[in-house]
C-alpha positions in Angstrom: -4.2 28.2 14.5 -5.6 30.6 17.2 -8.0 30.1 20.0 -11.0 31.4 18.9 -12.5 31.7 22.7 -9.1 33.5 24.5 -7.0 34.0 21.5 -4.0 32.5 22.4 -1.3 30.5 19.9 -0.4 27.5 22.3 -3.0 24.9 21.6 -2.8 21.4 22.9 -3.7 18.3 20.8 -7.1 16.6 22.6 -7.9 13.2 21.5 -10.9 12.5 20.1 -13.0 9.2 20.4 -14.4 9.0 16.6 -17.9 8.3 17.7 -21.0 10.9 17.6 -24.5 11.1 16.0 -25.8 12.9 13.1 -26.6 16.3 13.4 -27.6 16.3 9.4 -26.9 15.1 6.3 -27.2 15.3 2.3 -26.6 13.5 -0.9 -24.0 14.7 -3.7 -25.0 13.7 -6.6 -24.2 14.2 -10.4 -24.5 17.5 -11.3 -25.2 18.8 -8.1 -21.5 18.5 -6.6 -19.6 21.2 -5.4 -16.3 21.4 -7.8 -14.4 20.1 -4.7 -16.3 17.1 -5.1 -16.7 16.5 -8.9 -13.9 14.0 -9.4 -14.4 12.0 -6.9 -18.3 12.0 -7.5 -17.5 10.7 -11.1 -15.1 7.6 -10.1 -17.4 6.6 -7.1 -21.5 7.7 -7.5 -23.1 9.5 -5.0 -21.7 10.6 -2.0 -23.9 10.8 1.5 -22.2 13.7 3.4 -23.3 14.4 7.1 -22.6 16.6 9.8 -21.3 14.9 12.6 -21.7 16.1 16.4 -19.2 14.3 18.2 -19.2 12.8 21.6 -16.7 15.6 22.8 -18.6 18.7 21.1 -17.0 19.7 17.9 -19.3 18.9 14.5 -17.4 18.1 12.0 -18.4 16.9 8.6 -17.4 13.9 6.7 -18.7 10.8 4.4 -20.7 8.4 5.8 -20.5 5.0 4.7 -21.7 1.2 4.7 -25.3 3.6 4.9 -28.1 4.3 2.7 -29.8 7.3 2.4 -33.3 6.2 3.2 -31.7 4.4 6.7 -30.3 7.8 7.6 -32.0 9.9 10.8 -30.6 13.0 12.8 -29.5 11.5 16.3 -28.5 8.2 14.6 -25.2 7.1 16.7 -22.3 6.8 14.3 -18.6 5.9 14.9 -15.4 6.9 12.8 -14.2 4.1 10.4 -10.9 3.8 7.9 -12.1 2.8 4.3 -11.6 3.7 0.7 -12.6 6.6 -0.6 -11.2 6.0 -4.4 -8.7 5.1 -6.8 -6.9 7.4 -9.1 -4.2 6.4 -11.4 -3.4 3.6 -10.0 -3.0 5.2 -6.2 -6.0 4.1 -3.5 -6.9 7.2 -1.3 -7.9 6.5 1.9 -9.5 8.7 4.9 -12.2 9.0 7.7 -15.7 7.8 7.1 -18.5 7.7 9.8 -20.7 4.4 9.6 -23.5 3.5 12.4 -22.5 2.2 15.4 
């Protein structure tokens, strides 16, 4: 990774506090998923994706979760959350979701 600002190779890690508000948002949903997205569309529904501007600046994106789509507004405080994101052959995948605060 480089330094996109100064250029340099050293980077330090920087902590990050997993909460933020929604910057924007959409919903993938069968047939309109990206390939990336395809399997797990298939073994879980839709998906409600968002853009995520976090407390220390960086957006990042990421599913959203314990939310329904009508409940969603840009600005809407979220926090970072550990769940399930799905099962396949017999092996439970978990990551980062944001759900509201």
């Amino acid at each position: 990774m480089i330094c996109l600002k100064c250029g340099s190779k050293e980077l330090e890690d920087y902590p990050l506090k997993g909460i933020g508000t929604l910057f924007t948002f959409t919903v993938i949903a069968k047939g309109a998923a990206p390939t990336e997205f395809d399997d797990q569309q298939a073994m879980t529904g839709d998906l409600l994706v968002g853009i995520v501007a976090l407390e220390e600046g960086p957006k990042i994106a990421a599913q959203l979760t314990d939310l329904k789509a009508d409940d969603l507004y840009i600005g809407m405080p979220l926090k970072m959350v550990f769940r399930r994101l799905y099962e396949q052959e017999g092996v439970i995948r978990y990551s980062f979701k944001f759900s509201s605060v």
